[in-house]
N, C-alpha and C positions, 0 to 999 in steps of 0.2 A: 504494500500500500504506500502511496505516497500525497503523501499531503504539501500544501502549500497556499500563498493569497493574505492570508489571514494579517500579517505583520504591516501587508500594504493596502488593503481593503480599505477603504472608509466605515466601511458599514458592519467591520470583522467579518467580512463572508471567508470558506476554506474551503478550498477544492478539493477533493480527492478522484483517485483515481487508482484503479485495482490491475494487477497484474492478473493472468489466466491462473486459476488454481487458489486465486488468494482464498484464505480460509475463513471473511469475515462474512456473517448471515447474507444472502442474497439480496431480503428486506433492505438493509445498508447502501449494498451495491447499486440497488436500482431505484429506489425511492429517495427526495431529498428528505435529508430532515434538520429542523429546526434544535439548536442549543441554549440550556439555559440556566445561567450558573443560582445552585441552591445551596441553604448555612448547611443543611444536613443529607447527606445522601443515600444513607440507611433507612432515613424518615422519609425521603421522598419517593426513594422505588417502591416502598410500601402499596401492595394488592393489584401493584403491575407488574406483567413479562417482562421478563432480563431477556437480551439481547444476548446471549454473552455472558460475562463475569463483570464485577467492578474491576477495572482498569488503574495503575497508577504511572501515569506518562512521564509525570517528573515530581520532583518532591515536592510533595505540598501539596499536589492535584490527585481529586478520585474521579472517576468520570464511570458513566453507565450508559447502556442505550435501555430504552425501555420502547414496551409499542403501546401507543396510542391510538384508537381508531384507525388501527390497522397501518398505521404509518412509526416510523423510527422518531423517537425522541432522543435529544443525550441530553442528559445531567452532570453537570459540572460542581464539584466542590472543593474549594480552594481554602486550606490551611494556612494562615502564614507558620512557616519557618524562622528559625535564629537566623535575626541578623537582616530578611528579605520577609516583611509585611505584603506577600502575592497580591497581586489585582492584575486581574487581565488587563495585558497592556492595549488597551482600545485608546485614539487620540479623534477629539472631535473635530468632526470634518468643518473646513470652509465651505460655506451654498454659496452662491450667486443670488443677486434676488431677482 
């Protein structure tokens, strides 16, 4: 899998894209889905389908997919760490008017 976008986005959009064989649910693959960072992520998959397993991408981040009306959610939760207080680094964009 390869991900990418996200760091230049204005809006945090992340592209991925799957090599043949990759072993992430199909749901994933072919459906978009929307992210959205929660305090608790034990509390929040609560009486929804896992995707998958909780994930830990880097320190301080848990992340899930779950399905919602039949579509892929991900839930993000972010710990700060010593030393690095986490907040997704999103920067707000300039509009035109």
């Amino acid at each position: 899998m390869f991900v990418s976008g996200f760091e230049t986005s204005a809006f945090g959009i992340e592209w991925m894209r799957f090599e043949p064989g990759c072993p992430i649910s199909d749901l994933v693959k072919t459906v978009p889905h929307v992210a959205f960072q929660v305090k608790d992520l034990d509390t929040a998959i609560g009486g929804f389908t896992l995707i998958g397993g909780i994930s830990s991408p880097s320190r301080g981040v848990r992340v899930a997919m779950i399905v919602e009306n039949g579509a892929p959610v991900e839930l993000i939760e972010f710990k700060p760490t010593h030393g690095n207080p986490r907040k997704r680094g999103r920067t707000k964009s300039k509009r035109q008017p």
